[in-house]
C-alpha positions as protocol buffer text, in pm:
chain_id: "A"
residue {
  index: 1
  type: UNK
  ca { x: -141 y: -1618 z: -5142 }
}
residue {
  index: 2
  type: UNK
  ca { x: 147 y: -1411 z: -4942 }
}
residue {
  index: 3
  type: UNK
  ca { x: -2 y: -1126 z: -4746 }
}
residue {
  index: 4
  type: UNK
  ca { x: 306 y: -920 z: -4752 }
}
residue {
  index: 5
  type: UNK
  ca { x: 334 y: -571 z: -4939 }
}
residue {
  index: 6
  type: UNK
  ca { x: 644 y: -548 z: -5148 }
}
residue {
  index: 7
  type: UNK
  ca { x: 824 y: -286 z: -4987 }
}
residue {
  index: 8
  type: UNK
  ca { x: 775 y: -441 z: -4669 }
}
residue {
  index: 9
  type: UNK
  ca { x: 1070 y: -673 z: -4529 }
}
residue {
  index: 10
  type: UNK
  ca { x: 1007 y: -972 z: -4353 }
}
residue {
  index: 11
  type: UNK
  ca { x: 1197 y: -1111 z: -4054 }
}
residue {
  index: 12
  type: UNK
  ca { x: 1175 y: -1408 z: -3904 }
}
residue {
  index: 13
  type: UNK
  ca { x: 1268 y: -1392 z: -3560 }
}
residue {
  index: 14
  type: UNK
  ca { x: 1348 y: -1778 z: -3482 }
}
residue {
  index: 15
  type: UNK
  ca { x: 1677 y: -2003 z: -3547 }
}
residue {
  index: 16
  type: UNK
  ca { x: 1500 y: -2260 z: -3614 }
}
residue {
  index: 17
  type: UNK
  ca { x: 1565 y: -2514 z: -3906 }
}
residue {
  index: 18
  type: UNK
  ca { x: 1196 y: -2609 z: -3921 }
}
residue {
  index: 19
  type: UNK
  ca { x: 1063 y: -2286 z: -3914 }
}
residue {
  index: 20
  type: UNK
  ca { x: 1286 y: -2141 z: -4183 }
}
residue {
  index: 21
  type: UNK
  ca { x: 1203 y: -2436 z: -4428 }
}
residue {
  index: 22
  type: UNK
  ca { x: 810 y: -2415 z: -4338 }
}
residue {
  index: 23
  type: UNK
  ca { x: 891 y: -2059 z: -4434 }
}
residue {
  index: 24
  type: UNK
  ca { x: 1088 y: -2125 z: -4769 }
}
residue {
  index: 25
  type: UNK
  ca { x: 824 y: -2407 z: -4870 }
}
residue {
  index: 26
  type: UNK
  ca { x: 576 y: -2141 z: -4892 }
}
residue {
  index: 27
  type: UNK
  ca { x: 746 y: -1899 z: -5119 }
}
residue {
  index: 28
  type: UNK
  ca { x: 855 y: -1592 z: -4866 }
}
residue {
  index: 29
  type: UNK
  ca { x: 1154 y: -1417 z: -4884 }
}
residue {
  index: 30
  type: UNK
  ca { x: 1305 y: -1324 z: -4573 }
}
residue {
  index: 31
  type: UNK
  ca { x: 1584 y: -1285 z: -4339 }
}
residue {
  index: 32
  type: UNK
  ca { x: 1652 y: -1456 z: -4020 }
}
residue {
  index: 33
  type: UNK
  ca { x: 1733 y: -1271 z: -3660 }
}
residue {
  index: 34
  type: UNK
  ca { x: 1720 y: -1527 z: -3351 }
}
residue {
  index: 35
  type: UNK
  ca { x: 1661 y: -1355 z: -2952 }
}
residue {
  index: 36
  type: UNK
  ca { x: 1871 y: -1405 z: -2741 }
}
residue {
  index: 37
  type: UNK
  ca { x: 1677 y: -1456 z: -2435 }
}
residue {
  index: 38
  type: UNK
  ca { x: 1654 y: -1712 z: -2179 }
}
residue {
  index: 39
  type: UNK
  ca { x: 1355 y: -1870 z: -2244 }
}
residue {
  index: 40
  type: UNK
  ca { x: 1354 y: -2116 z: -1974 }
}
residue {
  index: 41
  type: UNK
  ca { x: 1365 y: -1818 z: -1742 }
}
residue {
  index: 42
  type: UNK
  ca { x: 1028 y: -1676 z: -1860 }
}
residue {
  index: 43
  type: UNK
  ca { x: 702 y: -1807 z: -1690 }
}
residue {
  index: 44
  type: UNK
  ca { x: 352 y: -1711 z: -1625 }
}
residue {
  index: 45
  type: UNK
  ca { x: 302 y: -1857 z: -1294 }
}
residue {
  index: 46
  type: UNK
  ca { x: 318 y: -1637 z: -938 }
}
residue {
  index: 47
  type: UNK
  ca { x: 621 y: -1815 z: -845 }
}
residue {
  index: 48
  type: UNK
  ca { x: 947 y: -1785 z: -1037 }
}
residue {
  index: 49
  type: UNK
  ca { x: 1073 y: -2153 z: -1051 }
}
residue {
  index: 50
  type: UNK
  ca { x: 1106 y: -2420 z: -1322 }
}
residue {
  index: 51
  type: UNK
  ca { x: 880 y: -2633 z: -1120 }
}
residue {
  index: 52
  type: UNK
  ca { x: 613 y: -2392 z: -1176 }
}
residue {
  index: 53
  type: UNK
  ca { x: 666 y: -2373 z: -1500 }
}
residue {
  index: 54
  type: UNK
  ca { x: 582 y: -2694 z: -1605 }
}
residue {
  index: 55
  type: UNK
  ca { x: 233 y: -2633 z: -1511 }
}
residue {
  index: 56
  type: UNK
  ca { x: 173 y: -2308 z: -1614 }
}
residue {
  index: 57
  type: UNK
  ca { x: -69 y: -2247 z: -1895 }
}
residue {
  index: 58
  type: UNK
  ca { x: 85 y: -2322 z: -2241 }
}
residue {
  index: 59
  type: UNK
  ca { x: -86 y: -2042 z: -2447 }
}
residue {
  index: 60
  type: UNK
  ca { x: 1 y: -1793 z: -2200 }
}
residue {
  index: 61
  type: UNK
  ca { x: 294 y: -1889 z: -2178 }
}
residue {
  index: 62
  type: UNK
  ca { x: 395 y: -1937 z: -2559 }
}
residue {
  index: 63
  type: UNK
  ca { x: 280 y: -1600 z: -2617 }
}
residue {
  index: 64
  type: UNK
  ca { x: 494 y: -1436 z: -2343 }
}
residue {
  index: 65
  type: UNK
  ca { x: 765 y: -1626 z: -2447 }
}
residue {
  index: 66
  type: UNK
  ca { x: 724 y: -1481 z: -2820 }
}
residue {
  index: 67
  type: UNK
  ca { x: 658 y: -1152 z: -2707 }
}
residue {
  index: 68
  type: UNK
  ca { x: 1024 y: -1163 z: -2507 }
}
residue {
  index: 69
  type: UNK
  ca { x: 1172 y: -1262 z: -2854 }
}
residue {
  index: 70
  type: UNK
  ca { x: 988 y: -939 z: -3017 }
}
residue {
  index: 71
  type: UNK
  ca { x: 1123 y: -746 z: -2739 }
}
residue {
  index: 72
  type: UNK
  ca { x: 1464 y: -860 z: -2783 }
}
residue {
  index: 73
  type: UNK
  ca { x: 1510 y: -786 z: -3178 }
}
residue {
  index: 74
  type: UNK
  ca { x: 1265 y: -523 z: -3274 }
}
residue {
  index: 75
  type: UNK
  ca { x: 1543 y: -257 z: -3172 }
}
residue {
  index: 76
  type: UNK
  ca { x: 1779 y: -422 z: -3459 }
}
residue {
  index: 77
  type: UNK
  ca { x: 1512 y: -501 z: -3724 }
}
residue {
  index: 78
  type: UNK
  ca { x: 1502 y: -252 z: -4026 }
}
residue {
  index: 79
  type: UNK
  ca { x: 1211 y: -5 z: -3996 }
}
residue {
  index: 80
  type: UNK
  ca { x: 991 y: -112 z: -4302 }
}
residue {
  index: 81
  type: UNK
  ca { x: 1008 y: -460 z: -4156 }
}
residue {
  index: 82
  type: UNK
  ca { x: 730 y: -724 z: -4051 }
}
residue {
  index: 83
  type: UNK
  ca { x: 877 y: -937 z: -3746 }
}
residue {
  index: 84
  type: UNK
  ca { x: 744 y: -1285 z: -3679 }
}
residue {
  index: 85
  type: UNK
  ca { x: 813 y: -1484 z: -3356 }
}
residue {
  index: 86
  type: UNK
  ca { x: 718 y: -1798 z: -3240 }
}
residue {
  index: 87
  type: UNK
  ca { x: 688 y: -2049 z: -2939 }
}
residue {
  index: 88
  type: UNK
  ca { x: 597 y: -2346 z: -2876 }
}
residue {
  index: 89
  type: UNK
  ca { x: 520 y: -2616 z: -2613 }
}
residue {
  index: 90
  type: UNK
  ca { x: 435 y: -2987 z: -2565 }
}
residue {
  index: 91
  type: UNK
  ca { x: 85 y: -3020 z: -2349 }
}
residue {
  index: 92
  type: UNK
  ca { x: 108 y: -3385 z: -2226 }
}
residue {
  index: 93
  type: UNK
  ca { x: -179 y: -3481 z: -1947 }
}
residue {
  index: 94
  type: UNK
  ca { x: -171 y: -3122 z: -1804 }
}
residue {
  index: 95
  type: UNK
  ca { x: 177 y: -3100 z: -1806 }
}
residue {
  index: 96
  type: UNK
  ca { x: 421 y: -2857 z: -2077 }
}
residue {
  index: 97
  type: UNK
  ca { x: 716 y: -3067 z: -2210 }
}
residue {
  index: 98
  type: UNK
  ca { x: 999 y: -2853 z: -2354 }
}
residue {
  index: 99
  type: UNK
  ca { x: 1329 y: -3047 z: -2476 }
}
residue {
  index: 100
  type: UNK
  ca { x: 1415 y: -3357 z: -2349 }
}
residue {
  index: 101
  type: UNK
  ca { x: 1688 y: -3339 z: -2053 }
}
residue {
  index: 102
  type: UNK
  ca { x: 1825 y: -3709 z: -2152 }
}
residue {
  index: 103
  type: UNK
  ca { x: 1796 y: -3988 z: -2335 }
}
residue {
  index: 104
  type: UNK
  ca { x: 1604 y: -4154 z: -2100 }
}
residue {
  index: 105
  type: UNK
  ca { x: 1319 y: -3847 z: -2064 }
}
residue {
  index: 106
  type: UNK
  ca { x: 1355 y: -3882 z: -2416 }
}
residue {
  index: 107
  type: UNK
  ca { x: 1267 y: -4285 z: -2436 }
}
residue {
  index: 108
  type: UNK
  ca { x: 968 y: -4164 z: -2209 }
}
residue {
  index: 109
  type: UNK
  ca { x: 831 y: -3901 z: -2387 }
}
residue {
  index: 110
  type: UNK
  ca { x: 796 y: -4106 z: -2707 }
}
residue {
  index: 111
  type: UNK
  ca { x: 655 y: -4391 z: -2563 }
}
residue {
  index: 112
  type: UNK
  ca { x: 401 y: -4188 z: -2399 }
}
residue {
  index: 113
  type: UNK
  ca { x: 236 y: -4063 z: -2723 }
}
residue {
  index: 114
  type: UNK
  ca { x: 106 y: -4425 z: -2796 }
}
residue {
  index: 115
  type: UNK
  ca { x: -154 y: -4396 z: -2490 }
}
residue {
  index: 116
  type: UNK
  ca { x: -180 y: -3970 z: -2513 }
}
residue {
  index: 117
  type: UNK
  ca { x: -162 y: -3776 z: -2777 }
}
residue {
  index: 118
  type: UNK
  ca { x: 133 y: -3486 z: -2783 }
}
residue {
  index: 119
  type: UNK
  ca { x: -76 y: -3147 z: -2829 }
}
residue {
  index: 120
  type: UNK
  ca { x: 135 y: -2848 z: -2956 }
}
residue {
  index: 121
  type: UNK
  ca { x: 56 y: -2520 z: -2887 }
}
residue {
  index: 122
  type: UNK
  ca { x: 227 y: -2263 z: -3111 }
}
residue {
  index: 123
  type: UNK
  ca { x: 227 y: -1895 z: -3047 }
}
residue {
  index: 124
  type: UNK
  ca { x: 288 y: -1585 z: -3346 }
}
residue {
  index: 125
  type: UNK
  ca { x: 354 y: -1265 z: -3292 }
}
residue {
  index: 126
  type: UNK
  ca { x: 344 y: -1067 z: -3613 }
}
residue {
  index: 127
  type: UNK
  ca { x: 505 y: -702 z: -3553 }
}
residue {
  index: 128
  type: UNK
  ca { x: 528 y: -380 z: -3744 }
}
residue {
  index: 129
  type: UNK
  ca { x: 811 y: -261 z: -3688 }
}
residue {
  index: 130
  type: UNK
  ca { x: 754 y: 107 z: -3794 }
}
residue {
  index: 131
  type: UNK
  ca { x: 412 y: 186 z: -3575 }
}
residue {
  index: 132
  type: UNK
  ca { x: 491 y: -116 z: -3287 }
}
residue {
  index: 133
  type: UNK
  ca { x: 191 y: -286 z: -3352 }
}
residue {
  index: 134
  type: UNK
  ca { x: 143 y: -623 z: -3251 }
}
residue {
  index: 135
  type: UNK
  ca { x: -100 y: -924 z: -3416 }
}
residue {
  index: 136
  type: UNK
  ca { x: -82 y: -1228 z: -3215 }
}
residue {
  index: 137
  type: UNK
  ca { x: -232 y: -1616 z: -3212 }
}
residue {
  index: 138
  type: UNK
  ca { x: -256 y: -1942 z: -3061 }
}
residue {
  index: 139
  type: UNK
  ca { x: -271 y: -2265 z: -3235 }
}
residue {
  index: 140
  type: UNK
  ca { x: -326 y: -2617 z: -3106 }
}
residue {
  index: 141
  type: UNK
  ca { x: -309 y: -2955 z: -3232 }
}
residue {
  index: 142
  type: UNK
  ca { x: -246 y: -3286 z: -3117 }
}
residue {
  index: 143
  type: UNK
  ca { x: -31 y: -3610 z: -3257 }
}
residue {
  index: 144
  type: UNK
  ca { x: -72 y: -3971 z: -3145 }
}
residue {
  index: 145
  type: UNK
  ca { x: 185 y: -4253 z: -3240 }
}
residue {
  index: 146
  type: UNK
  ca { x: 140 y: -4624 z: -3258 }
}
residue {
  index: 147
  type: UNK
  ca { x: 365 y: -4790 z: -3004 }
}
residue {
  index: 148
  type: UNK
  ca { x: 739 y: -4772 z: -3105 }
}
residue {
  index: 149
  type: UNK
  ca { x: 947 y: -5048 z: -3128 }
}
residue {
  index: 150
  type: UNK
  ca { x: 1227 y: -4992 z: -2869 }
}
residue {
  index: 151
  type: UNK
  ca { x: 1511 y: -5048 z: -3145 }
}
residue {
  index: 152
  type: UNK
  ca { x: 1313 y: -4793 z: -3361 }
}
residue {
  index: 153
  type: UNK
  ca { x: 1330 y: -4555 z: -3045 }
}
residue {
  index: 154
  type: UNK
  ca { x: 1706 y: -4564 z: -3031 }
}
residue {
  index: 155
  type: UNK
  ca { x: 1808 y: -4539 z: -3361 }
}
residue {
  index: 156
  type: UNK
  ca { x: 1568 y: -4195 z: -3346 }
}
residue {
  index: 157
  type: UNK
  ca { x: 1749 y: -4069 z: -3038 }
}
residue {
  index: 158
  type: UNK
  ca { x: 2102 y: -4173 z: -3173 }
}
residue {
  index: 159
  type: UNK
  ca { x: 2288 y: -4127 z: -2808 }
}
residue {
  index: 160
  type: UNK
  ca { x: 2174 y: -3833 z: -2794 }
}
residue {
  index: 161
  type: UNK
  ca { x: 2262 y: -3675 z: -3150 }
}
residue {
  index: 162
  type: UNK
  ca { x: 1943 y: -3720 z: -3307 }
}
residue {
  index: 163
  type: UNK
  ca { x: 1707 y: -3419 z: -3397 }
}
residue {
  index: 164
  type: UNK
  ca { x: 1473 y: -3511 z: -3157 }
}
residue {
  index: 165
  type: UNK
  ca { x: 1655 y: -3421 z: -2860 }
}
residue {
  index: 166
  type: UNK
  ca { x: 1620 y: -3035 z: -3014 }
}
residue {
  index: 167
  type: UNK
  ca { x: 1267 y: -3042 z: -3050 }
}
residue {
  index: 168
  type: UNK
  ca { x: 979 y: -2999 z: -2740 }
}
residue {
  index: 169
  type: UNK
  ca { x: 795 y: -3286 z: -2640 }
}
residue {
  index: 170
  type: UNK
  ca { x: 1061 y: -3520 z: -2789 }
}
residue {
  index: 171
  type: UNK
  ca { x: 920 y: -3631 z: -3110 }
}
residue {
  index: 172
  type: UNK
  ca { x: 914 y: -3525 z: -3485 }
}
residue {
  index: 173
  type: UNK
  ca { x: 637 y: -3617 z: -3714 }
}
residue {
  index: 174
  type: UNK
  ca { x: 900 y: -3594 z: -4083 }
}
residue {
  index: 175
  type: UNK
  ca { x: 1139 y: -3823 z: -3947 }
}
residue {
  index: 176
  type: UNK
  ca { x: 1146 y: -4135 z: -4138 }
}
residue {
  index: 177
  type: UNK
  ca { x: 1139 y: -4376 z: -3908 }
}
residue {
  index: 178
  type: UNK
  ca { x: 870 y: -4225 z: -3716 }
}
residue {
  index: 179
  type: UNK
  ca { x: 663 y: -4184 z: -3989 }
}
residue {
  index: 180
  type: UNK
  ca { x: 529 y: -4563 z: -4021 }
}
residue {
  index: 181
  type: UNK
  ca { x: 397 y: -4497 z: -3659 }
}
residue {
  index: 182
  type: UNK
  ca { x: 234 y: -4162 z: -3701 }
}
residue {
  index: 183
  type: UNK
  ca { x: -154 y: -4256 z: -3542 }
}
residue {
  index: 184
  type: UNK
  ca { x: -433 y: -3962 z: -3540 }
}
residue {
  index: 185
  type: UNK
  ca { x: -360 y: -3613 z: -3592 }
}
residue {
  index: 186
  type: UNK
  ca { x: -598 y: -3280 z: -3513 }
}
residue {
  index: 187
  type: UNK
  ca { x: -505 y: -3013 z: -3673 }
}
residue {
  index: 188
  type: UNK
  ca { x: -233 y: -2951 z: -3956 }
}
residue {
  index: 189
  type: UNK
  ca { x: 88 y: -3078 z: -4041 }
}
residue {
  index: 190
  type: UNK
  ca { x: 270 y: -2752 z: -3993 }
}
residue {
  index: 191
  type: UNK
  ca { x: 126 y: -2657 z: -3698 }
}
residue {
  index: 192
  type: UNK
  ca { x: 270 y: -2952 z: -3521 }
}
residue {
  index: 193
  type: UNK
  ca { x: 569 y: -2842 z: -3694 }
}
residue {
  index: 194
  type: UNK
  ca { x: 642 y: -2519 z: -3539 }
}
residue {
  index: 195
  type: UNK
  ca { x: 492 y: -2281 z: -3760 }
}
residue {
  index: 196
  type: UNK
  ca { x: 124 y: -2297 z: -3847 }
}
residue {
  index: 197
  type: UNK
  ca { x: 71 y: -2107 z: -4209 }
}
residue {
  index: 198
  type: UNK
  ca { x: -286 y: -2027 z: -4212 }
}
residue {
  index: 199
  type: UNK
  ca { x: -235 y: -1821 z: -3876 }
}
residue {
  index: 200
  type: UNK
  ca { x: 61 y: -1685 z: -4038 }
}
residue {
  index: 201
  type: UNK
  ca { x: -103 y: -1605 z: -4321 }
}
residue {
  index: 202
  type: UNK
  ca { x: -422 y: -1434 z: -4157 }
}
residue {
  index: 203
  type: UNK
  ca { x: -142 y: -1201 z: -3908 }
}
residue {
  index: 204
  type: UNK
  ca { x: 37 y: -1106 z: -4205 }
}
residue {
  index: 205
  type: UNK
  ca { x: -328 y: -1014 z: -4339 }
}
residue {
  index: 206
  type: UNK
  ca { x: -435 y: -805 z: -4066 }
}
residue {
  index: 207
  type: UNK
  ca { x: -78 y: -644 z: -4006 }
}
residue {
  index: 208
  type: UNK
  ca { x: -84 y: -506 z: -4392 }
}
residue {
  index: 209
  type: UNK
  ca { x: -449 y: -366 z: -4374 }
}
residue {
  index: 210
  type: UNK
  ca { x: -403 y: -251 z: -3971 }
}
residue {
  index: 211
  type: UNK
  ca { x: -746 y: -443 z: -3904 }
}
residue {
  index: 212
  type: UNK
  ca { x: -894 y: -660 z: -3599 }
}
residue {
  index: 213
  type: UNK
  ca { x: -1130 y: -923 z: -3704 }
}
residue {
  index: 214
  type: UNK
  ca { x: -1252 y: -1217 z: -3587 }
}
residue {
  index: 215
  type: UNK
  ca { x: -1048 y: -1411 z: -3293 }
}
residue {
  index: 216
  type: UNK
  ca { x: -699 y: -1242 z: -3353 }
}
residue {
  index: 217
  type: UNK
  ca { x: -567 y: -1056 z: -3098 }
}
residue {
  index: 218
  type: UNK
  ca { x: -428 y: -690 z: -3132 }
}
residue {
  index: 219
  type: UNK
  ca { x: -148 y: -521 z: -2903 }
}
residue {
  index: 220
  type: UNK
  ca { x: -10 y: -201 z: -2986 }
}
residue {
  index: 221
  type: UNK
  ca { x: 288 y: -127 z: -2806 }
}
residue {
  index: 222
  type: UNK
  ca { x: 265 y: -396 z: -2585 }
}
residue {
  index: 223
  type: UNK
  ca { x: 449 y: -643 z: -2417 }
}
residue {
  index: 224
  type: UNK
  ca { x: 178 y: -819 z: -2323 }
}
residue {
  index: 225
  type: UNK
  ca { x: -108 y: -1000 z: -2489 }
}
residue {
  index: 226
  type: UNK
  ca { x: -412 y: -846 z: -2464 }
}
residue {
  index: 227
  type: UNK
  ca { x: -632 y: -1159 z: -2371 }
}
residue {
  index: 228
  type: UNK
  ca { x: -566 y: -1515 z: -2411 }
}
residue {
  index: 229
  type: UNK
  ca { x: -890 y: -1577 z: -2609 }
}
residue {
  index: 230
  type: UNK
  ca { x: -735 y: -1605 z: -2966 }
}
residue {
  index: 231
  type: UNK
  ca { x: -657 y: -1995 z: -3037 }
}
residue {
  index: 232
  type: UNK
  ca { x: -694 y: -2132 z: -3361 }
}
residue {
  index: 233
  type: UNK
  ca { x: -831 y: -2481 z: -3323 }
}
């Protein structure tokens, strides 16, 4: 089911391709409105650097980051509108990976995932636009791979033109040539994705009957998350 009143319009708050399809897969109909905001810029730590960055916490950080986005577009979004932005990070052995730099952080990152999984974790922020109020999750999952050929490797990363060097954490689990080395997965499909639809769903829930239950999060007229205690597992 789509928890979305009809004279409500929905936004989605993201340019990405994966998100939009994920979207359009499950039947919404919406626009698309992408921040622009410096999201490298944006950390959680007490010290402003990249450095610090990379070991800051990833929900915390996910959820500032979509937050920002909110921020940025809820001043141009149409006032019966629901806006949804997202983040996401890579969580490799205690450290976030974002995009790869290269094509050689990219050769590493995917032949790390044969001896640790890659664990996403994906931040929503669901916001009315008309009262401000905010509905916000966590969700994290994890993806191993069987080693991967070196060959198989290259012809993913394409000198550098291939999808993967778009995507955080360096990997994609619908490309067909990873596929055949897809190992153990925790959680779902789309959450690994980019855009986990049962969290989705249960935001849009709350934000059309202006309820709190269970773990989600409420923040009305905030910039901040209220707490950090709201993953979906």
């Amino acid at each position: 089911n789509i928890y979305l009143k009809a004279d409500m319009k929905l936004i989605l708050g993201s340019s990405s391709q994966w998100r939009r399809q994920q979207l359009q897969h499950a039947g919404f109909d919406f626009i698309v409105m992408a921040a622009d905001i410096d999201e490298r810029a944006i950390t959680v730590c007490e010290r402003d650097s990249i450095q610090d960055r990379s070991s800051s916490d990833p929900s915390k950080l996910t959820l500032k980051i979509a937050h920002a986005k909110a921020n940025a577009l809820i001043g141009n979004c149409p006032k019966d509108g629901i806006l949804i932005t997202c983040d996401q990070v890579v969580h490799f052995n205690g450290t976030i990976r974002e995009k790869p730099n290269d094509i050689e952080q990219c050769k590493e990152y995917l032949k790390s995932y044969a001896t640790v999984p890659a664990t996403t974790v994906t931040a929503i922020v669901v916001t009315k636009i008309d009262t401000k109020e905010r509905f916000a999750a966590v969700d994290i999952a994890s993806q191993q791979f069987k080693p991967i050929p070196d060959d198989i490797i290259d012809m993913v990363i394409d000198g550098g033109a291939g999808d993967v060097m778009s995507t955080c954490g360096g990997f994609m689990i619908d490309h067909p040539l990873l596929q055949p080395y897809l190992g153990e997965r925790v959680g779902t499909e789309d959450s690994i994705l980019g855009l986990p639809m049962h969290v989705l769903r249960q935001l849009l829930d709350q934000a059309g009957q202006n309820v709190v239950s269970g773990n989600l999060q409420r923040s009305i007229g905030s910039d901040e998350p209220v707490s950090e205690n709201n993953a979906f597992k």
